[in-house]
PyMOL Python script that loads the backbone (N, CA, C, O; Angstrom):
from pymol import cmd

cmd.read_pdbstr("""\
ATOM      1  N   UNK A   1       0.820  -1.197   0.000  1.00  0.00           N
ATOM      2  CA  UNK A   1       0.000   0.000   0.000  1.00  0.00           C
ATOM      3  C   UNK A   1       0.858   1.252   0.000  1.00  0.00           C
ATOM      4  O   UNK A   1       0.226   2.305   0.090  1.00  0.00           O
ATOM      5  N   UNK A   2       2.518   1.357  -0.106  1.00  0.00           N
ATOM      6  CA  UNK A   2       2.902   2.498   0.598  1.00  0.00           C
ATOM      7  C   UNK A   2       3.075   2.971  -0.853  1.00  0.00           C
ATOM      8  O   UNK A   2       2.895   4.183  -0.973  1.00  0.00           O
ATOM      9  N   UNK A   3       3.349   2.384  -1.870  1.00  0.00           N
ATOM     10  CA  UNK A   3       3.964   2.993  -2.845  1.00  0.00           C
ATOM     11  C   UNK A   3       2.650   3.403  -3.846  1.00  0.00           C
ATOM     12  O   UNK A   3       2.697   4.322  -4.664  1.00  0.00           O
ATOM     13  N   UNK A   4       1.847   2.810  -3.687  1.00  0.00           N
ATOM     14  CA  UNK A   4       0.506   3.678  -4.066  1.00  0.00           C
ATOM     15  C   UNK A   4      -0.032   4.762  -3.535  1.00  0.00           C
ATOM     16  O   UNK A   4      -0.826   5.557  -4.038  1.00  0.00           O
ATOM     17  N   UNK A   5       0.615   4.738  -2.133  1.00  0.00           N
ATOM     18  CA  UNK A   5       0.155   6.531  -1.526  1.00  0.00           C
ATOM     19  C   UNK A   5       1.165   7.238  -1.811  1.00  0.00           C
ATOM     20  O   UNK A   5       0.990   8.387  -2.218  1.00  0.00           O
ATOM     21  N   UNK A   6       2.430   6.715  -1.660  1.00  0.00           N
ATOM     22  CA  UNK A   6       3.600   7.888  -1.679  1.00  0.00           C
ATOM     23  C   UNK A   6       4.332   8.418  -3.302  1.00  0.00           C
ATOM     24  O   UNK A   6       5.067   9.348  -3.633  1.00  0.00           O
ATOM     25  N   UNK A   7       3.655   7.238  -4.051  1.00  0.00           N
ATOM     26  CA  UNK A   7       3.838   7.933  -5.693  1.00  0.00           C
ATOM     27  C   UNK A   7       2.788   8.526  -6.277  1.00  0.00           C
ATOM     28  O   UNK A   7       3.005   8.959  -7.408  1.00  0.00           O
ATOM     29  N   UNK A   8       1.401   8.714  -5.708  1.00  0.00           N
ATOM     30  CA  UNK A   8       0.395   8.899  -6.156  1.00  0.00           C
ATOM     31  C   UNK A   8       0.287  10.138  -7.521  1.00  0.00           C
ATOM     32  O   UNK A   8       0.112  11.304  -7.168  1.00  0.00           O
ATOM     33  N   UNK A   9       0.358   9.940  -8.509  1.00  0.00           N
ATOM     34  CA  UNK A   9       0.262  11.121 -10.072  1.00  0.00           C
ATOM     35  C   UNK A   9       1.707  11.136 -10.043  1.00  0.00           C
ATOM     36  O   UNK A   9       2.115  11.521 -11.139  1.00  0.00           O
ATOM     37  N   UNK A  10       2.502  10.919  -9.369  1.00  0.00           N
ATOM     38  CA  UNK A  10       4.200  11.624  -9.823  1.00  0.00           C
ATOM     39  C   UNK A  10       4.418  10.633 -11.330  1.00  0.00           C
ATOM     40  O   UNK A  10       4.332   9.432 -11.587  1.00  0.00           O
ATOM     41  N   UNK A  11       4.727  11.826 -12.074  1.00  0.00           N
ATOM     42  CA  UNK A  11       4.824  10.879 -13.367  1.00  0.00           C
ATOM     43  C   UNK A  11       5.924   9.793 -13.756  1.00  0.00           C
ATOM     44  O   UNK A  11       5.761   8.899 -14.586  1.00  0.00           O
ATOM     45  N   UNK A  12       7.064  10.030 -13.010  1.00  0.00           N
ATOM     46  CA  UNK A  12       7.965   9.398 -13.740  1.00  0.00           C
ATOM     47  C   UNK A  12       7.400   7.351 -12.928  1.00  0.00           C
ATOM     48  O   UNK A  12       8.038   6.352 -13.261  1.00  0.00           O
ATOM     49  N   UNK A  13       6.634   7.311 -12.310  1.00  0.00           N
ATOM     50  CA  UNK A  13       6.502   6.406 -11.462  1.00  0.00           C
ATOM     51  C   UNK A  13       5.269   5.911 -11.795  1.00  0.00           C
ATOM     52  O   UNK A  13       4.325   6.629 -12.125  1.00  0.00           O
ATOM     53  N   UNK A  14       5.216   4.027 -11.682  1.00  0.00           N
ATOM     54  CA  UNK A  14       3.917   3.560 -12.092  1.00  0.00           C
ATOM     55  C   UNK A  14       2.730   3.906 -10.969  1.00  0.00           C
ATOM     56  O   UNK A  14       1.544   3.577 -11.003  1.00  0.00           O
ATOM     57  N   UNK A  15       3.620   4.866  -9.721  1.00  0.00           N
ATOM     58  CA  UNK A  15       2.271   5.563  -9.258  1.00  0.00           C
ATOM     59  C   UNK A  15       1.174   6.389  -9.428  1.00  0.00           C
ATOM     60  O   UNK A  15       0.398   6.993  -8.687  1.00  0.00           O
ATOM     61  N   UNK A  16       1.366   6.208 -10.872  1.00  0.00           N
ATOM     62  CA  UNK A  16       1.191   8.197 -11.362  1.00  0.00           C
ATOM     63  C   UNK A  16      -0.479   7.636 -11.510  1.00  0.00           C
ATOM     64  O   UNK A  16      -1.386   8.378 -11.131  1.00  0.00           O
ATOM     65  N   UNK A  17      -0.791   6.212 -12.114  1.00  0.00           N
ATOM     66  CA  UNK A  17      -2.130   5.543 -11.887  1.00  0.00           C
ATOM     67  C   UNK A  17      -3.077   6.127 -10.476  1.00  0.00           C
ATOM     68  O   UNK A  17      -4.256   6.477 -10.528  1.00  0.00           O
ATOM     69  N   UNK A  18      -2.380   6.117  -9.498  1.00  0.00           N
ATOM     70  CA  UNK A  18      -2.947   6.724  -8.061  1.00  0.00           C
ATOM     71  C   UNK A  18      -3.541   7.249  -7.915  1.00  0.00           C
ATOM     72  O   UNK A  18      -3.058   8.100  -8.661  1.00  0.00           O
ATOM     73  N   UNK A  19      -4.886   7.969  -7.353  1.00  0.00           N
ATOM     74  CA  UNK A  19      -5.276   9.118  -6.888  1.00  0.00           C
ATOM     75  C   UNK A  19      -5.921   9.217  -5.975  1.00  0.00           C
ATOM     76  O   UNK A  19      -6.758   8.315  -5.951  1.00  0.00           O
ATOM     77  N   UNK A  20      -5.991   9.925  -5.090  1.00  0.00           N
ATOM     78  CA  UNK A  20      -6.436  10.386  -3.499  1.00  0.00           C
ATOM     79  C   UNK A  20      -6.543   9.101  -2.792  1.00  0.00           C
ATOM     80  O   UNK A  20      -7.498   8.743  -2.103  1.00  0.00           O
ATOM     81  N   UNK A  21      -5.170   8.267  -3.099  1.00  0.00           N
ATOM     82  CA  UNK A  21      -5.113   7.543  -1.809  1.00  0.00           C
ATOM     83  C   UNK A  21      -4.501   8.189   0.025  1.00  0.00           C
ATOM     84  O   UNK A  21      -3.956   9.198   0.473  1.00  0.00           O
ATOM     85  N   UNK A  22      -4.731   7.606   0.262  1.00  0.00           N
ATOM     86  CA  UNK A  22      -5.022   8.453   1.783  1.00  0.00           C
ATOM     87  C   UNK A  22      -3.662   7.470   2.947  1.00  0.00           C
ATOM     88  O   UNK A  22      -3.137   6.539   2.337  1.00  0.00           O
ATOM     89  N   UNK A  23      -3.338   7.589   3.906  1.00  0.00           N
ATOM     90  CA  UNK A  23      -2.835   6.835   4.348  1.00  0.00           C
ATOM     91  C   UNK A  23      -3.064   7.610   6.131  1.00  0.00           C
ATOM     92  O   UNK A  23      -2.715   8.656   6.678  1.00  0.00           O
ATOM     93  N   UNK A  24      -3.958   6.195   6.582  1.00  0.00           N
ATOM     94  CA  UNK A  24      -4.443   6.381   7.533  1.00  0.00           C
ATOM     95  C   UNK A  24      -3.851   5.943   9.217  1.00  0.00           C
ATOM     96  O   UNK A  24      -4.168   6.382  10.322  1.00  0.00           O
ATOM     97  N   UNK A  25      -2.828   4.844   8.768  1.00  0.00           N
ATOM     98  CA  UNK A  25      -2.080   4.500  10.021  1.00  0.00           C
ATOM     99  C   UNK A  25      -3.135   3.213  10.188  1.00  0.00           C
ATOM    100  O   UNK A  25      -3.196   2.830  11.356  1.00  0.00           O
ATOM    101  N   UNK A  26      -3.715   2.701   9.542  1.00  0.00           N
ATOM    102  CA  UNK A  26      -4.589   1.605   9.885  1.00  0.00           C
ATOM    103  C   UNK A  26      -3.301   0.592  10.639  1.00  0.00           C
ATOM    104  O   UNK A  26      -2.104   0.856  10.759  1.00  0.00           O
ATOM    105  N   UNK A  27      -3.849  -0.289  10.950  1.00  0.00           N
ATOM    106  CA  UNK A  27      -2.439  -1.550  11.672  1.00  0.00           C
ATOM    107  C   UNK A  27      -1.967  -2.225  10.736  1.00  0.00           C
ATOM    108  O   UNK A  27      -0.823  -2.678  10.712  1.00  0.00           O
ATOM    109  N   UNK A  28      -2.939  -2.372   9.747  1.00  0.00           N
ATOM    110  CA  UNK A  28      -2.436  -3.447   8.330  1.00  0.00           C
ATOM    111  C   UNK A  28      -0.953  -2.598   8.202  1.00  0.00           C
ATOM    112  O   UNK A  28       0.168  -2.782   8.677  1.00  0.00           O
ATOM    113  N   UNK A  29      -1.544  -1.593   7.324  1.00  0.00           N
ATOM    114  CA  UNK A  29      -0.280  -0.618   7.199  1.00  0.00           C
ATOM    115  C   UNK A  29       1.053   0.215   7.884  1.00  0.00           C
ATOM    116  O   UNK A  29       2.032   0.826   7.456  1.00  0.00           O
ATOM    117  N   UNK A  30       0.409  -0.184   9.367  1.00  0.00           N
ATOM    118  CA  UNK A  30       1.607   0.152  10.350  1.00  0.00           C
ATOM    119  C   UNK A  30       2.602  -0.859  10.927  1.00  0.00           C
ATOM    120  O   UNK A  30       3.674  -0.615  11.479  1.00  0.00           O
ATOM    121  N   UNK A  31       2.116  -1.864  10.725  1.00  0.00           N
ATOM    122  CA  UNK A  31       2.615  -3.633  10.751  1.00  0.00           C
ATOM    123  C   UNK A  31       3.392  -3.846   9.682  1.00  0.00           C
ATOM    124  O   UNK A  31       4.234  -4.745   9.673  1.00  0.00           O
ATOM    125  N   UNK A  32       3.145  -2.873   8.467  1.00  0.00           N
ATOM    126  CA  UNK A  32       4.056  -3.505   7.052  1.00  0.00           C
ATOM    127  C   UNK A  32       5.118  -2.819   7.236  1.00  0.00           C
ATOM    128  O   UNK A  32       6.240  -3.320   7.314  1.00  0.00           O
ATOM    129  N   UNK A  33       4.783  -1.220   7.350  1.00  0.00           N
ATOM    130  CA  UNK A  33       6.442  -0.469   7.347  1.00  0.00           C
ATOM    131  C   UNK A  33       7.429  -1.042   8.904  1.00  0.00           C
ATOM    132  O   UNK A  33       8.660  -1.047   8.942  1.00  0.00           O
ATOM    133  N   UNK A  34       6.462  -1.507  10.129  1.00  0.00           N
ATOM    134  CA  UNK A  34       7.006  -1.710  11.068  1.00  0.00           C
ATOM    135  C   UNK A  34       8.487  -3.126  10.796  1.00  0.00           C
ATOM    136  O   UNK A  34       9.677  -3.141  11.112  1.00  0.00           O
ATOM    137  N   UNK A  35       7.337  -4.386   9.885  1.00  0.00           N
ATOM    138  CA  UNK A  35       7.735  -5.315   9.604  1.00  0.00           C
ATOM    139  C   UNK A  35       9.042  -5.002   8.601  1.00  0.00           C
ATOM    140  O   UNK A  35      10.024  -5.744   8.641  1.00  0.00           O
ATOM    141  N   UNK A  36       8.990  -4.014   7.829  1.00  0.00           N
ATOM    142  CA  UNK A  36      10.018  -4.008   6.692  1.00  0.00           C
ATOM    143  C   UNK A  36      11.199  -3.457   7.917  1.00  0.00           C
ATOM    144  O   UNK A  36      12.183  -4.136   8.209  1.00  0.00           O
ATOM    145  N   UNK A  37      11.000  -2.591   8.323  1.00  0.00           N
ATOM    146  CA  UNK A  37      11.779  -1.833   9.137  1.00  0.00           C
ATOM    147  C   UNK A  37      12.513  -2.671  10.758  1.00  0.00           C
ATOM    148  O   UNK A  37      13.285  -1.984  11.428  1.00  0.00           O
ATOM    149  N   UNK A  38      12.291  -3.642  11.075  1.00  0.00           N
ATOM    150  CA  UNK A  38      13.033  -4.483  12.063  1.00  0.00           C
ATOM    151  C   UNK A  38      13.677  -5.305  11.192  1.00  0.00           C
ATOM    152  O   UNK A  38      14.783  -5.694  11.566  1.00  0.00           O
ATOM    153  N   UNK A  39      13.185  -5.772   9.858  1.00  0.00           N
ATOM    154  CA  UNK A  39      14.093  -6.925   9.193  1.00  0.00           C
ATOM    155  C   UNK A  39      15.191  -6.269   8.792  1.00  0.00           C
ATOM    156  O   UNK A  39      16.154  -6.999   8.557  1.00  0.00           O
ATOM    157  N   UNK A  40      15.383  -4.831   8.606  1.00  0.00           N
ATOM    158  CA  UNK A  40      16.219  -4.179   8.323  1.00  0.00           C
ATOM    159  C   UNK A  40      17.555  -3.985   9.181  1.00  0.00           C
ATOM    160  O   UNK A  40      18.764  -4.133   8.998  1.00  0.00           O
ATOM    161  N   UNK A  41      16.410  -3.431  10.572  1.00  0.00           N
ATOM    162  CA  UNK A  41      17.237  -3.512  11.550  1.00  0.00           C
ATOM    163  C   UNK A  41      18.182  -4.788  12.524  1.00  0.00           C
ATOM    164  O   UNK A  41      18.975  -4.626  13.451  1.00  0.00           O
ATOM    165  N   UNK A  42      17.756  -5.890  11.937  1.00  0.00           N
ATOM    166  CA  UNK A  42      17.928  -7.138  12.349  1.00  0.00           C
ATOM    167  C   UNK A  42      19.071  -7.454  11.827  1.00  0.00           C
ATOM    168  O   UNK A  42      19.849  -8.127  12.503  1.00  0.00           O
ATOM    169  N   UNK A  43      19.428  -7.039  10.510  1.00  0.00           N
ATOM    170  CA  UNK A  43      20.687  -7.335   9.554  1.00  0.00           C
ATOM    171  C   UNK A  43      21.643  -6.581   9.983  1.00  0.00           C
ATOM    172  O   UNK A  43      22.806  -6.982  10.040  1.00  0.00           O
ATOM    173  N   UNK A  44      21.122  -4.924  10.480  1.00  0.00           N
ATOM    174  CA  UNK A  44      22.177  -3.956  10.531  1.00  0.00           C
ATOM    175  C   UNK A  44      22.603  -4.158  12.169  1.00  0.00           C
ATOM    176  O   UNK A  44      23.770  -3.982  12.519  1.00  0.00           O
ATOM    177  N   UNK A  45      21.796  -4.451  12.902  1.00  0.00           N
ATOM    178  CA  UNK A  45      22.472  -5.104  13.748  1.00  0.00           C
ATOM    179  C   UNK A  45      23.885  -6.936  14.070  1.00  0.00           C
ATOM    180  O   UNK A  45      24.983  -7.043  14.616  1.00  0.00           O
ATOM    181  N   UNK A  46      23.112  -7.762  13.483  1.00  0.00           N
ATOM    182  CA  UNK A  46      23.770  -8.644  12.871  1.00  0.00           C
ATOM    183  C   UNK A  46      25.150  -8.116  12.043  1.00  0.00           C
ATOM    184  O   UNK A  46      26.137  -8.638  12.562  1.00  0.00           O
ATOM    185  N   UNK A  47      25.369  -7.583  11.356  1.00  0.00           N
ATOM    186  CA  UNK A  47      26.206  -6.932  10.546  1.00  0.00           C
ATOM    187  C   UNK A  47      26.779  -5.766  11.198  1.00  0.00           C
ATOM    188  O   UNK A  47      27.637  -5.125  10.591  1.00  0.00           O
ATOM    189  N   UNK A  48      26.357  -5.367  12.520  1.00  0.00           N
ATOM    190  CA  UNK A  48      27.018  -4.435  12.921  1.00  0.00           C
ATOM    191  C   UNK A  48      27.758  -3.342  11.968  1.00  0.00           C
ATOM    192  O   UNK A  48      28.915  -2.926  11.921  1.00  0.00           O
ATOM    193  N   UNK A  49      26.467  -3.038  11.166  1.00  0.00           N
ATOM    194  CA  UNK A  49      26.287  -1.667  10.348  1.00  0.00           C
ATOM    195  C   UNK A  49      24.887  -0.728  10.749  1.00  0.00           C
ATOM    196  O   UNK A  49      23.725  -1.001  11.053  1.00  0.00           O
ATOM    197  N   UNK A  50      25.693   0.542  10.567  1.00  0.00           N
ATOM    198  CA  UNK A  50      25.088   1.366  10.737  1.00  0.00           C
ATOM    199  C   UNK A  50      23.720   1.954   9.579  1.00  0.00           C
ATOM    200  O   UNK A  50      23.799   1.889   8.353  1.00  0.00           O
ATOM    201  N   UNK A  51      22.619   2.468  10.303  1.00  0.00           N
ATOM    202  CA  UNK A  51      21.836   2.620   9.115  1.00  0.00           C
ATOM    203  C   UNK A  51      21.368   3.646   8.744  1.00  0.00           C
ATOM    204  O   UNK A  51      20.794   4.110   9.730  1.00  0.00           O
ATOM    205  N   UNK A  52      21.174   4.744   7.367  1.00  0.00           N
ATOM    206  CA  UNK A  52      20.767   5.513   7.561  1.00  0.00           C
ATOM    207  C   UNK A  52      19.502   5.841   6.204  1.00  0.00           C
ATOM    208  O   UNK A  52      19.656   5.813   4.983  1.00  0.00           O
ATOM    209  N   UNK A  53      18.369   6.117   6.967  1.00  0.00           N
ATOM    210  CA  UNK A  53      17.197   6.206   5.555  1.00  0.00           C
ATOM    211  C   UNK A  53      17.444   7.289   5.033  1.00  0.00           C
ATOM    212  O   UNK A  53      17.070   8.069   5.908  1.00  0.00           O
ATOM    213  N   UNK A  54      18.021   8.219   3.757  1.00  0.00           N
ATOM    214  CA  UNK A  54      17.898   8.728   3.103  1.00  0.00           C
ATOM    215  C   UNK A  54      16.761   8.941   1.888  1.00  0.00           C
ATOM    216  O   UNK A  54      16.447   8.017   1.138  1.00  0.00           O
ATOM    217  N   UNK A  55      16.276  10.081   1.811  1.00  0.00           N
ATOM    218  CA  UNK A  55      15.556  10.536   0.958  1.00  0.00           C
ATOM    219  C   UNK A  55      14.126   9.829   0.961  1.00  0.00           C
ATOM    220  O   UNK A  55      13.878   9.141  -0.029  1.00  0.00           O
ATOM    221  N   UNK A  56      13.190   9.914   1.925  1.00  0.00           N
ATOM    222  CA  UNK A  56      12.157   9.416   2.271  1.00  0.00           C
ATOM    223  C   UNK A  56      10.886  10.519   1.824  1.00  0.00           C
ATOM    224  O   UNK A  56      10.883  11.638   2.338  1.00  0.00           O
ATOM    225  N   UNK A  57       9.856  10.137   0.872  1.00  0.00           N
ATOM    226  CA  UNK A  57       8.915  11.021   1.457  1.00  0.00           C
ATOM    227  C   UNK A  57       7.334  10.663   0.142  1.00  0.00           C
ATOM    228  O   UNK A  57       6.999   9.685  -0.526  1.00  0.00           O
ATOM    229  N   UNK A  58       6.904  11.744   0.293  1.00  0.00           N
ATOM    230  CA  UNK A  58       5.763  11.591  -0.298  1.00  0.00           C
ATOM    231  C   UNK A  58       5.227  12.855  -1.169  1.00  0.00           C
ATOM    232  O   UNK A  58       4.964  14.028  -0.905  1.00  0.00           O
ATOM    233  N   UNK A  59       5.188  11.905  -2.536  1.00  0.00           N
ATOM    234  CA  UNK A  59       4.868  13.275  -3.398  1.00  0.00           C
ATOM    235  C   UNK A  59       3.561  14.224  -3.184  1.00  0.00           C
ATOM    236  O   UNK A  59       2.531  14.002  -2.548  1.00  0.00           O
ATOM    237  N   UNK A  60       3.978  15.391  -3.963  1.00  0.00           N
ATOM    238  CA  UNK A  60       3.017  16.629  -3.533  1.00  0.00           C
ATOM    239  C   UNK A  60       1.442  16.074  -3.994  1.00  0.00           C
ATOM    240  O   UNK A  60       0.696  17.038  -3.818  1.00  0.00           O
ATOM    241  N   UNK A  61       0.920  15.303  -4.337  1.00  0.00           N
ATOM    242  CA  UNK A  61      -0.590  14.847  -4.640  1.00  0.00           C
ATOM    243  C   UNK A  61      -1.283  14.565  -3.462  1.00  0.00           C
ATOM    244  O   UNK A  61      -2.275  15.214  -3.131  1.00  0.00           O
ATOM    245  N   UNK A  62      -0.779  13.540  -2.735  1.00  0.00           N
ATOM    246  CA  UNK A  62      -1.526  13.350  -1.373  1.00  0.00           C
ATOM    247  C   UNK A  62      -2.038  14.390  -0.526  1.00  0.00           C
ATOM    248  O   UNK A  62      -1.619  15.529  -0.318  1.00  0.00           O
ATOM    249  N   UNK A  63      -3.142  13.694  -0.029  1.00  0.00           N
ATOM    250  CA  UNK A  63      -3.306  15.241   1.037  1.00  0.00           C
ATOM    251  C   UNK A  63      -2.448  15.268   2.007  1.00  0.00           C
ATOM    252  O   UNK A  63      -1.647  14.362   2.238  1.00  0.00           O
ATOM    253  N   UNK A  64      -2.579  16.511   2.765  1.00  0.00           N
ATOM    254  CA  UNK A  64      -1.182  16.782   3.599  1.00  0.00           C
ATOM    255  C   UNK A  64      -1.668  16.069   4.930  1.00  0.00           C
ATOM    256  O   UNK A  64      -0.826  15.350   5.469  1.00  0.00           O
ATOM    257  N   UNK A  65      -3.238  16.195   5.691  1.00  0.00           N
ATOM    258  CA  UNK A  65      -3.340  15.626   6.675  1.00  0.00           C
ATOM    259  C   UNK A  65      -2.404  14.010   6.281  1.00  0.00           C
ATOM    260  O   UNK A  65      -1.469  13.620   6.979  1.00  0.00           O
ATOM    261  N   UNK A  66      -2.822  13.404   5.274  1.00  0.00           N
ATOM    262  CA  UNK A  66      -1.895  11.650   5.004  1.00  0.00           C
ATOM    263  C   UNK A  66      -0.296  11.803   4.975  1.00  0.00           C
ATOM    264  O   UNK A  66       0.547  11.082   5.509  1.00  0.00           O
ATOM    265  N   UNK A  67      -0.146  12.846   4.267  1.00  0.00           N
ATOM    266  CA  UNK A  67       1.677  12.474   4.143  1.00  0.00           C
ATOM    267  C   UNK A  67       2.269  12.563   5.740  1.00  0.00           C
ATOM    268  O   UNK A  67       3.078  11.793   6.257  1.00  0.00           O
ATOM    269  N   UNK A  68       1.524  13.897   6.436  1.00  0.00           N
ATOM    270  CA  UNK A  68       2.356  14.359   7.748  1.00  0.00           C
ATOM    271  C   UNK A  68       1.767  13.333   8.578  1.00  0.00           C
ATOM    272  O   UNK A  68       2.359  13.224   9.651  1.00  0.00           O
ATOM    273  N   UNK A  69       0.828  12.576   8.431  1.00  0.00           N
ATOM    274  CA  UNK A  69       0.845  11.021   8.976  1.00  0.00           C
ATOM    275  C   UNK A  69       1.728  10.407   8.966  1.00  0.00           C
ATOM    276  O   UNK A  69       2.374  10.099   9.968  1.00  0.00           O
ATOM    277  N   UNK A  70       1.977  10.068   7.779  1.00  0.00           N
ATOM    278  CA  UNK A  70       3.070   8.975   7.340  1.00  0.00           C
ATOM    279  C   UNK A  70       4.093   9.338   7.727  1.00  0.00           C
ATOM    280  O   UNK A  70       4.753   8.462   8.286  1.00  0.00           O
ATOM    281  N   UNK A  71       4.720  10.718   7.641  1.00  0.00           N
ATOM    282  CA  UNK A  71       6.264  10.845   7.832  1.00  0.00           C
ATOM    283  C   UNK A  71       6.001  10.673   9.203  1.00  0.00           C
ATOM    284  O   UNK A  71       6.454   9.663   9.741  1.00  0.00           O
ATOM    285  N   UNK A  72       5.460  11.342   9.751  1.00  0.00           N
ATOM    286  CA  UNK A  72       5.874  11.077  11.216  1.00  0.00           C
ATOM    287  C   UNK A  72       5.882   9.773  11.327  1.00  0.00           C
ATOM    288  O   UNK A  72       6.988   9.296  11.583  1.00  0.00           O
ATOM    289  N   UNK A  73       4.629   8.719  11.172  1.00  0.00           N
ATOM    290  CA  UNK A  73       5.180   7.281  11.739  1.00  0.00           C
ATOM    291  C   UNK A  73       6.577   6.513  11.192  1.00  0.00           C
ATOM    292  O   UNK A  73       7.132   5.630  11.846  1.00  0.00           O
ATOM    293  N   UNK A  74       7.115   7.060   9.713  1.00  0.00           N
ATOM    294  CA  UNK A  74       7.874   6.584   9.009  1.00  0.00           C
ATOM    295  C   UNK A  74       9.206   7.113   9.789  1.00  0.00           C
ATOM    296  O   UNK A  74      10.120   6.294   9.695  1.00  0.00           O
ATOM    297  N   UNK A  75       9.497   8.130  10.440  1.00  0.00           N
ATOM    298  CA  UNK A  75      10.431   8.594  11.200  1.00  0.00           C
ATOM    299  C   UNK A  75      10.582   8.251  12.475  1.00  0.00           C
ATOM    300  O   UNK A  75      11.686   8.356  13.010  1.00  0.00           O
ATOM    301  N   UNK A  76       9.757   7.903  12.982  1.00  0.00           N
ATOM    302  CA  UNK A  76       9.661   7.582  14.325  1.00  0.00           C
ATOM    303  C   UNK A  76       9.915   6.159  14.823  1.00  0.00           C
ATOM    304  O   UNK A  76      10.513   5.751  15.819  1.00  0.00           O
ATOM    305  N   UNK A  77       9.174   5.424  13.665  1.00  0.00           N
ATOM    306  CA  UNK A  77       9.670   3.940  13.877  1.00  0.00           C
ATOM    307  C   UNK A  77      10.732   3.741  13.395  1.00  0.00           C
ATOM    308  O   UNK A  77      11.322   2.802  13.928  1.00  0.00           O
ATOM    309  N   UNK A  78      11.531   4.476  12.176  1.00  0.00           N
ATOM    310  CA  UNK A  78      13.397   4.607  12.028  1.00  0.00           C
ATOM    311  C   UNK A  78      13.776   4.919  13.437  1.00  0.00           C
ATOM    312  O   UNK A  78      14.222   3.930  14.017  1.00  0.00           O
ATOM    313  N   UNK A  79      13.741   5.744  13.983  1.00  0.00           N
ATOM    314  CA  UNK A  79      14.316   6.048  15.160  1.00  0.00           C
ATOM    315  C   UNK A  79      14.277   5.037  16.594  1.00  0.00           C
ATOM    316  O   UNK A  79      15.217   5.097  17.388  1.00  0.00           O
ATOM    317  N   UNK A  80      12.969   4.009  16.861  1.00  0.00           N
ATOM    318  CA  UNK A  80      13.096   3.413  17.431  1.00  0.00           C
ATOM    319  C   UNK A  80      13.978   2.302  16.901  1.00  0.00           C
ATOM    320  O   UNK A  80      14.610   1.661  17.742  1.00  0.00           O
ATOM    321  N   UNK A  81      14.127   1.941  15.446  1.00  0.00           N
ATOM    322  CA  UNK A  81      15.052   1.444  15.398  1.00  0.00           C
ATOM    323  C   UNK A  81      16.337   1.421  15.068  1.00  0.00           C
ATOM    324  O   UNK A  81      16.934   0.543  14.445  1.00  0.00           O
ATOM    325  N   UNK A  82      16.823   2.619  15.596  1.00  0.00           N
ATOM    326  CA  UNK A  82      18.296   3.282  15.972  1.00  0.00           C
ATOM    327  C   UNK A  82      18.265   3.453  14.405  1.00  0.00           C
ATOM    328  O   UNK A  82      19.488   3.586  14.358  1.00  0.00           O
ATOM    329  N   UNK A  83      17.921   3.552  13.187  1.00  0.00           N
ATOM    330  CA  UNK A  83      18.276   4.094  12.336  1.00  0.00           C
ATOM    331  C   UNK A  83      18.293   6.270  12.266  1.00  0.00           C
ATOM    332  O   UNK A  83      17.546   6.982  12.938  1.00  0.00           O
ATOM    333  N   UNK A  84      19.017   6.609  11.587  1.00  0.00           N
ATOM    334  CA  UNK A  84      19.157   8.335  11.449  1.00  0.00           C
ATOM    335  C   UNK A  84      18.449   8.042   9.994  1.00  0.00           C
ATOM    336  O   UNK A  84      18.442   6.985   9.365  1.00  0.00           O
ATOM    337  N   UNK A  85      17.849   9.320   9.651  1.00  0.00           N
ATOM    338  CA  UNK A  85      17.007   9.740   8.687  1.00  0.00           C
ATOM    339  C   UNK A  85      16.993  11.503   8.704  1.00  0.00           C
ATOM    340  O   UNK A  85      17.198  12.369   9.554  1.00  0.00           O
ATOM    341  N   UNK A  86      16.593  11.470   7.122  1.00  0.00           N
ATOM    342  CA  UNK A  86      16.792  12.799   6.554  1.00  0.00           C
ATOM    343  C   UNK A  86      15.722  12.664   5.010  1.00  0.00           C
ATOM    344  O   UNK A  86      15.799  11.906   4.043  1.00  0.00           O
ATOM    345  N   UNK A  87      14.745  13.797   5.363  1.00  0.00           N
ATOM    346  CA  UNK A  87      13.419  13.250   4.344  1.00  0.00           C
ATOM    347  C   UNK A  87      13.434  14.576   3.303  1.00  0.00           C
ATOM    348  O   UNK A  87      13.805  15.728   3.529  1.00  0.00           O
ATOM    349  N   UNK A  88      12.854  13.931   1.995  1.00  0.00           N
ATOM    350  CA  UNK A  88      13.037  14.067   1.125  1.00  0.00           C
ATOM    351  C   UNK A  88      11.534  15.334   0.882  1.00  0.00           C
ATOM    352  O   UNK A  88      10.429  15.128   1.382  1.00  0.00           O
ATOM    353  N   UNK A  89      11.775  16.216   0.273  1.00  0.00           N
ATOM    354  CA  UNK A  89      10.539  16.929   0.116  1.00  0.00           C
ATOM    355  C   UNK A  89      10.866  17.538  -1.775  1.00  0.00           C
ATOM    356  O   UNK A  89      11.973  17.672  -2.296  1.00  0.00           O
ATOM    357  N   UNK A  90       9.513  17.793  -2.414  1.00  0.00           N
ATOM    358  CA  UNK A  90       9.536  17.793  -3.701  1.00  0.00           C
ATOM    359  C   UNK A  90       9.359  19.780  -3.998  1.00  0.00           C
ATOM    360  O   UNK A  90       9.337  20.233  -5.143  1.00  0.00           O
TER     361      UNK A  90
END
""", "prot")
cmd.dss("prot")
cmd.show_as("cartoon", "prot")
cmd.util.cbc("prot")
cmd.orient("prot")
C-alpha cells in the first residue's frame, strides 16, 4: 500500500495511476512499514552496520493531513530502530 500513496500522479513512477489515496495508520499498514523496518534492523544489527534512511517522502498529490501522517510514523519507527534519517521533500 505504501507505494501507491507515496507515488500517487508523480509521473515518472507507475504511481502516477494513483489518486487520493489516503494513508491512515490503519495496523495493516503500520505492521508492514514496522515489519520491513526491524528486518532491516535485524541485519544492521547482525552486521554491525550502521543505518541511515535517506531521501524518504511523499509526493506533492496526497493530502497533507496523510503524508504528515506517514512521515511522522515513518520517522519515528526509524528512530526506534536506531536508524538516522533525513526526508526528502519535492
Amino acid at each position: 500500500m505504501t507505494h501507491p500513496f507515496t507515488h500517487q500522479q508523480a509521473p515518472w513512477s507507475r504511481g502516477r495511476i494513483h489518486k487520493d489515496v489516503h494513508w491512515t495508520a490503519s495496523a495493516e499498514d503500520a505492521k508492514a512499514v514496522e515489519d520491513d523496518f526491524a528486518r532491516v534492523a535485524a541485519w544492521s544489527r547482525k552486521n554491525r552496520r550502521l543505518l541511515y534512511l535517506g531521501e524518504f517522502g511523499v509526493y506533492q498529490a496526497a493530502d497533507m493531513p496523510s503524508r504528515v501522517r506517514w512521515t511522522a510514523f515513518v520517522d519515528r519507527t526509524a528512530e526506534r530502530q536506531g536508524m538516522s534519517w533525513a526526508y526528502w521533500g519535492f
